[in-house]
C-alpha positions in Angstrom: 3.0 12.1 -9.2 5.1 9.0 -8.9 5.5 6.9 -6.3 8.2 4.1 -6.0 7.4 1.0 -4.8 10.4 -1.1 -5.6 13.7 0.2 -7.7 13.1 -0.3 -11.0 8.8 -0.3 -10.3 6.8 3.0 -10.3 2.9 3.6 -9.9 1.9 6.5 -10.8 -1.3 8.6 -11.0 -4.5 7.6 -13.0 -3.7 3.5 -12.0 -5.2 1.1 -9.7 -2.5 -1.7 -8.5 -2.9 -4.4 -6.3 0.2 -5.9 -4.5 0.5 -8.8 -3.4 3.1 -9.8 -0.5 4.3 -9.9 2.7 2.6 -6.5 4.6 6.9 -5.7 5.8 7.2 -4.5 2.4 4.7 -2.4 2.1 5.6 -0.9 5.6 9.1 -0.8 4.6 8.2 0.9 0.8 5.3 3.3 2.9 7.7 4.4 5.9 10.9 5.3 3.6 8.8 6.9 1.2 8.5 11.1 0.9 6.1 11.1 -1.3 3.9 10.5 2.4 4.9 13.5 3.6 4.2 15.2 0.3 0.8 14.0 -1.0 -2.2 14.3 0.7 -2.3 10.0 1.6 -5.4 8.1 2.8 -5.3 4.5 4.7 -8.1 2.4 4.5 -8.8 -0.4 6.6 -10.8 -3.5 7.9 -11.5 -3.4 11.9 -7.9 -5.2 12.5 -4.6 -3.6 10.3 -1.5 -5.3 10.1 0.4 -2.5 8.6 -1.1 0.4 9.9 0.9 0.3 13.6 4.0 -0.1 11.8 3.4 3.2 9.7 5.8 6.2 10.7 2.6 8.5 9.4 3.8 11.8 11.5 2.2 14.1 8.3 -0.9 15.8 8.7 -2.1 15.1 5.5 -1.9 11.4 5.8 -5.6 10.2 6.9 -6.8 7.2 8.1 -10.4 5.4 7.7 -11.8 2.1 9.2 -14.7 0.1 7.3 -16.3 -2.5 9.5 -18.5 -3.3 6.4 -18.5 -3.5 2.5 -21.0 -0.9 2.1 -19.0 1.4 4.4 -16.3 0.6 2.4 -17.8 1.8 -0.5 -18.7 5.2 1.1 -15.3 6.2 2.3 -13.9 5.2 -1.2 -16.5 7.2 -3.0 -15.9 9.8 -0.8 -12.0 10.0 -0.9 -10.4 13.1 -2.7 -6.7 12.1 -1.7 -3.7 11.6 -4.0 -2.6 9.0 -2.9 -5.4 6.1 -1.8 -4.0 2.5 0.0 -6.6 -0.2 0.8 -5.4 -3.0 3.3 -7.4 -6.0 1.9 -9.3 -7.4 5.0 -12.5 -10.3 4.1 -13.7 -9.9 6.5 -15.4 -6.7 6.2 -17.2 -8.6 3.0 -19.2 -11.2 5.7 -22.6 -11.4 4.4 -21.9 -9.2 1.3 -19.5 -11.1 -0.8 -21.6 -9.5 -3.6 -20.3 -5.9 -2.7 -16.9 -7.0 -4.2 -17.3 -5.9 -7.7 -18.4 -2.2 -6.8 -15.6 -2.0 -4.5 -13.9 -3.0 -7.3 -15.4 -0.5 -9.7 -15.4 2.3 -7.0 -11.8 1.3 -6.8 -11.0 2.0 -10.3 -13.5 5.1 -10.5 -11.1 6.8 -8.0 -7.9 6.3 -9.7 -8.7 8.2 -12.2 -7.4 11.4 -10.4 -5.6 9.6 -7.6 -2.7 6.5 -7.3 -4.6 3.9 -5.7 -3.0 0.3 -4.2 -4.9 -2.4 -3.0 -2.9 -4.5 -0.7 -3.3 -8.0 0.8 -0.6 -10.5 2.3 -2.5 -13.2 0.3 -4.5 -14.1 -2.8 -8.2 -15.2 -1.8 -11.3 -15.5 -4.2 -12.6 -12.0 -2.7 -9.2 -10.1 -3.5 -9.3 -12.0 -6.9 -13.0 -10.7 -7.9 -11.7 -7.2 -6.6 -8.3 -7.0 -9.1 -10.2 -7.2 -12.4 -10.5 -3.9 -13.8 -6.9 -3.3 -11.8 -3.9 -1.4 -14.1 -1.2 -3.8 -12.6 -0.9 -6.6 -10.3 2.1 -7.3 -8.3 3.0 -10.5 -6.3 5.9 -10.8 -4.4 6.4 -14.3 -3.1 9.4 -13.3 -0.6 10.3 -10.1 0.8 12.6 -8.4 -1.2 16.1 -6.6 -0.1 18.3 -5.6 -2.0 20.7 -7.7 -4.3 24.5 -6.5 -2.9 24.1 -4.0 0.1 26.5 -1.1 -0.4 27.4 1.6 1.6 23.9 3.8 1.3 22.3 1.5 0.4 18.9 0.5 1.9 18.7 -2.9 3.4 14.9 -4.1 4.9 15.0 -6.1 8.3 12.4 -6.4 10.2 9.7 -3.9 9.7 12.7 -1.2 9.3 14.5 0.3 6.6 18.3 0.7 7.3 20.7 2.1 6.1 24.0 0.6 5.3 26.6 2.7 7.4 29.4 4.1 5.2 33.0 2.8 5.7 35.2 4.8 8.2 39.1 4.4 7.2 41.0 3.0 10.4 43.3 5.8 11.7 40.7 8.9 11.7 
């Protein structure tokens, strides 16, 4: 199973990525992607998301579980079976257990073994750095992306949406 997060970048199964940027791209990348609606898909979070209201997540096998602290963390991700396994980055769920980072971490990388697993964050702190060591691939995107020439069908990213360049009409039709 792939999964495309940007043309031309793929992540695949058996890897543990961390990216790295803006959360509109990963809603953009999330909601235009079928692999969603394919792939059994679980979203973990802190108590607070920033991408998770934004998610068109209509399939029934995409799941979603809070952790209001790093040792719950580390039971839901010990626990998880899914394909495909995204982590919003939130510190404060480390509060008083900054230690717990490396065996998120290593839980992390335990469970991409059999599943595609992304860390994301919208920044770099000393937390998200002790949790990307034994990642595959690290991504950082310092502006949001969009495309380089929009075309007709091509996708263009505004706002938290993926659109859709509308195909010419000829006059006279």
């Amino acid at each position: 199973m792939e999964f495309t997060l940007c043309p031309g970048i793929r992540l695949g199964t058996g890897t543990f990525n961390v990216i790295v940027a803006d959360e509109r791209l990963l809603v953009a990348v999330l909601n235009a992607s079928p692999e969603l609606q394919r792939f059994m898909f679980l979203y973990i979070c802190g108590s607070y998301s920033r991408i998770l209201p934004a998610i068109d997540a209509s399939s029934a096998d995409f799941d979603v579980r809070r952790a209001l602290t790093a040792g719950q963390l580390l039971t839901v991700i010990k626990e998880a079976y899914h394909t495909i396994v995204v982590v919003e980055h939130d510190p404060s769920v480390y509060e008083g257990g900054a230690d717990m980072a490396g065996p998120v971490a290593s839980a992390l990388k335990e469970v991409s073994r059999e599943a595609l697993v992304i860390l994301s964050a919208c920044r770099q702190d000393f937390l998200l750095n002790r949790l990307m060591r034994p990642a595959d691939r690290v991504f950082h995107f310092t502006g949001f992306p969009a495309p380089a020439r929009a075309t007709a069908g091509s996708p263009v990213y505004r706002d938290h949406t993926l659109y859709e360049v509308p195909q010419r009409v000829p006059e006279g039709i």
